[in-house]
C-alpha atoms as one frame of an Amber mdcrd trajectory, in Angstrom:
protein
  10.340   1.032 -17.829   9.311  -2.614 -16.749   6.236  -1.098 -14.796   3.277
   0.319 -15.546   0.936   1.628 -12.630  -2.957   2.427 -12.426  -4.437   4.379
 -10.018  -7.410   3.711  -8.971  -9.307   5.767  -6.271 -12.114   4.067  -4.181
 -14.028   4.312  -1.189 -14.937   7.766   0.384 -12.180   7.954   1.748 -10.612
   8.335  -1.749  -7.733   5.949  -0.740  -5.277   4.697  -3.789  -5.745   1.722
  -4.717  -3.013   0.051  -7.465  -2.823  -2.212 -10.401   0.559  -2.899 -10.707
   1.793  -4.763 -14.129   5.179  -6.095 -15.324   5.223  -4.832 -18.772   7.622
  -7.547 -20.200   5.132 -10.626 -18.608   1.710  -8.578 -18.309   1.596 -10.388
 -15.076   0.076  -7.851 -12.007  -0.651  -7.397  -8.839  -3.456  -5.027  -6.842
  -2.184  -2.793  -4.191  -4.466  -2.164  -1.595  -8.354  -3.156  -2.792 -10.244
  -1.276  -0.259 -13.568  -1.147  -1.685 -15.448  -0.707  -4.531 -14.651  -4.013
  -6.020 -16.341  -3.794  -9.475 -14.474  -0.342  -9.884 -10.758  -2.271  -9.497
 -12.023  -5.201 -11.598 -12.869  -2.486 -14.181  -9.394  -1.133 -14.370  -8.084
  -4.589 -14.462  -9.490  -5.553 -17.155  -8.796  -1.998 -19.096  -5.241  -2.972
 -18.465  -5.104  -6.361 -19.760  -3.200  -7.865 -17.352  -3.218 -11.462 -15.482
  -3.515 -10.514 -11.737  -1.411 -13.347  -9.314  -1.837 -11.602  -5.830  -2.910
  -9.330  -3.825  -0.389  -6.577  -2.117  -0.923  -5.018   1.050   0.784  -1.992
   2.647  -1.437  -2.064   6.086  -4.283  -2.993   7.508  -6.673   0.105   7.959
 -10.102  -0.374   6.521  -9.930   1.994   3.156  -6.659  -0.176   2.322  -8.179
  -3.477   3.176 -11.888  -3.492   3.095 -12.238  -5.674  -0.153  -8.932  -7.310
  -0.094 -10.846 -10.779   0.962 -13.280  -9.869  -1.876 -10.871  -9.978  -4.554
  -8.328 -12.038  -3.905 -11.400 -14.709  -3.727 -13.055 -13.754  -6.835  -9.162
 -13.723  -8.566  -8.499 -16.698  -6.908  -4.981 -15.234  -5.870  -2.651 -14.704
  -2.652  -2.795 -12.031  -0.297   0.935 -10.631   0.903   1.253  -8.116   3.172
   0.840  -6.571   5.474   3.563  -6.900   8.408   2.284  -9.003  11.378   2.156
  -5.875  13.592  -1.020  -5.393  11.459  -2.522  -8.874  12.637  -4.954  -7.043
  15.307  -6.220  -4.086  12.621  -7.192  -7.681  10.317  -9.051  -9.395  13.417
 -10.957  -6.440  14.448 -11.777  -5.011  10.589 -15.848  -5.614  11.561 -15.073
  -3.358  14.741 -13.399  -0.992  11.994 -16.582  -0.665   9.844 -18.498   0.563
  12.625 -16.347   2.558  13.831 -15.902   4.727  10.414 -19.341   4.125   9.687
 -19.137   1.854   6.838 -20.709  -1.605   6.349 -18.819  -4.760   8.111 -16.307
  -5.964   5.987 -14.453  -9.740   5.499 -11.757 -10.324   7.579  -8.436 -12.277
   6.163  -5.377 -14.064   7.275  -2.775 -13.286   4.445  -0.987 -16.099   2.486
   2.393 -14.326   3.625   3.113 -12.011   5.922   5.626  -9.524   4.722   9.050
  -9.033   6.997  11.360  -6.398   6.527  14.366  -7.075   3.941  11.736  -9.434
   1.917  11.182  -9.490  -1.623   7.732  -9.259  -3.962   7.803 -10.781  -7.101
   5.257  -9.683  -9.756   6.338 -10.761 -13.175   9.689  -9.797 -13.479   9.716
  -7.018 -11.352  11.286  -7.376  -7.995   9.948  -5.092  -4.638  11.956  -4.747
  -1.761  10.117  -5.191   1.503  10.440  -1.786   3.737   8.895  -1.892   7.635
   7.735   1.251   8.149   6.074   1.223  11.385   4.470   4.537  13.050   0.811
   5.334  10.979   0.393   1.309  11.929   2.699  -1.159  13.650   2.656  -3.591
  10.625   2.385  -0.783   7.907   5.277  -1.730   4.838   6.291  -0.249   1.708
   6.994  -1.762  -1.357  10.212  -0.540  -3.419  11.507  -1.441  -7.195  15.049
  -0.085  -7.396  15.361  -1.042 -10.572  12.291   1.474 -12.000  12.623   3.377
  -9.032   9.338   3.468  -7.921   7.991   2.762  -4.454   4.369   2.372  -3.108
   4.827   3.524   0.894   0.352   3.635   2.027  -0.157   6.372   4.410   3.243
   6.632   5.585   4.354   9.574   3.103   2.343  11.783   1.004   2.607  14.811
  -0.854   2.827  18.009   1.201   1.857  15.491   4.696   2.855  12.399   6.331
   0.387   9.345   7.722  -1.838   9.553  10.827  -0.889   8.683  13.962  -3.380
   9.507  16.382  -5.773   5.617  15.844  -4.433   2.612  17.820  -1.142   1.828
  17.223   0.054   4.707  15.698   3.253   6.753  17.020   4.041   9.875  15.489
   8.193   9.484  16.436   8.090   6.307  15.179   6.533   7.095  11.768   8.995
   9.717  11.433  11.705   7.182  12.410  10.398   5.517   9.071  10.466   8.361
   7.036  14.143   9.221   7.334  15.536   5.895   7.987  13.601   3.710   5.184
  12.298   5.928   2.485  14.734   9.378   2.290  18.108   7.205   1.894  16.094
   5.426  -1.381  17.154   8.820  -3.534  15.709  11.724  -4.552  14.974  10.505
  -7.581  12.472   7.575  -6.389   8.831   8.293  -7.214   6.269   6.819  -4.807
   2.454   6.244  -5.142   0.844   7.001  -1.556  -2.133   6.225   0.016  -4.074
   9.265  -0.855  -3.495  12.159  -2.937  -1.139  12.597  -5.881   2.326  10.975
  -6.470   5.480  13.086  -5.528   9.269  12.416  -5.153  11.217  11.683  -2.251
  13.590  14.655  -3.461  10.093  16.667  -3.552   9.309  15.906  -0.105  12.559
  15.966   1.100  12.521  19.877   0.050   9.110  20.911   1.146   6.992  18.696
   2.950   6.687  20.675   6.126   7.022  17.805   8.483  10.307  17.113   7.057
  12.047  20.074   6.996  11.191  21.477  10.706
């Protein structure tokens, strides 16, 4: 396999953050730096690898809150999220207070991702999925070719995302679910937001919301 993944849990909201390598360059890329800074810069450097962006699967504070942080100290690009998101950036200082956390950096990403587009981190190659419904700009990332994907707080283990904060639409989000990530295959592992990895086939089984 091309990719190797560390998870990295920060913030209290225990939120998954990612350093994602290319095995074959030992170029990477961290997924979703939403706090603790010197705790992601830690794994970073226990993996050895030369970061060249930051990835973003939406813009909720726990996902976000040190993405301008890092990608400053790095010196690197921010992609991601989808510009449905572009609000959840802007008002990120609004975000702090409203969870109760210290106000955070706002940021204006280097790309904005679109559906259909494609992430390049070494030599492995994400596809670019919209999934709209836990945020209007949320995305998820997917490698056929390791057959991996990294879908935020749209899917997790046993649950699916939120949907009751601004923007959020519970139809919609299951919309996503069964039109962007089931048809990837059963045998597609994904990273999620929170919580422990699964398999579409997993969820497609047993998650409750899915099989209603």
């Amino acid at each position: 396999m091309a990719m190797q993944v560390r998870v990295v849990p920060v913030t209290p909201f225990v939120q998954n953050s990612c350093v994602v390598t290319c095995s074959e360059t030992n170029r990477g890329a961290i997924l979703d730096p939403g706090g603790d800074v010197a705790t992601i810069l830690a794994a970073v450097r226990q993996v050895g690898c030369a970061v060249d962006k930051v990835l973003v699967t939406h813009a909720h504070i726990d996902h976000v809150g040190a993405v301008a942080e890092v990608a400053e100290l790095l010196g690197v690009p921010i992609e991601g999220p989808e510009l449905g998101d572009r609000g959840w950036i802007e008002a990120l200082p609004q975000q702090g207070r409203m969870f109760g956390l210290p106000p955070v950096r706002s940021f204006t990403p280097n790309r904005w991702l679109a559906d259909g587009d494609r992430v390049e981190v070494g030599n492995l190659t994400f596809e670019v999925l919209h999934c709209p419904g836990h945020t209007p700009g949320h995305i998820a990332l997917f490698s056929r070719k390791d057959r991996i994907a990294f879908v935020g707080d749209v899917l997790f283990a046993g649950s699916i995302g939120r949907t009751d904060l601004p923007g959020g639409d519970y139809a919609q989000l299951l919309h996503s679910i069964t039109t962007k990530l089931l048809p990837l295959g059963d045998d597609v592992m994904f990273y999620s937001g929170h919580g422990p990895d699964s398999t579409i086939g997993q969820e497609r089984r047993t998650n409750p919301f899915l099989t209603r």
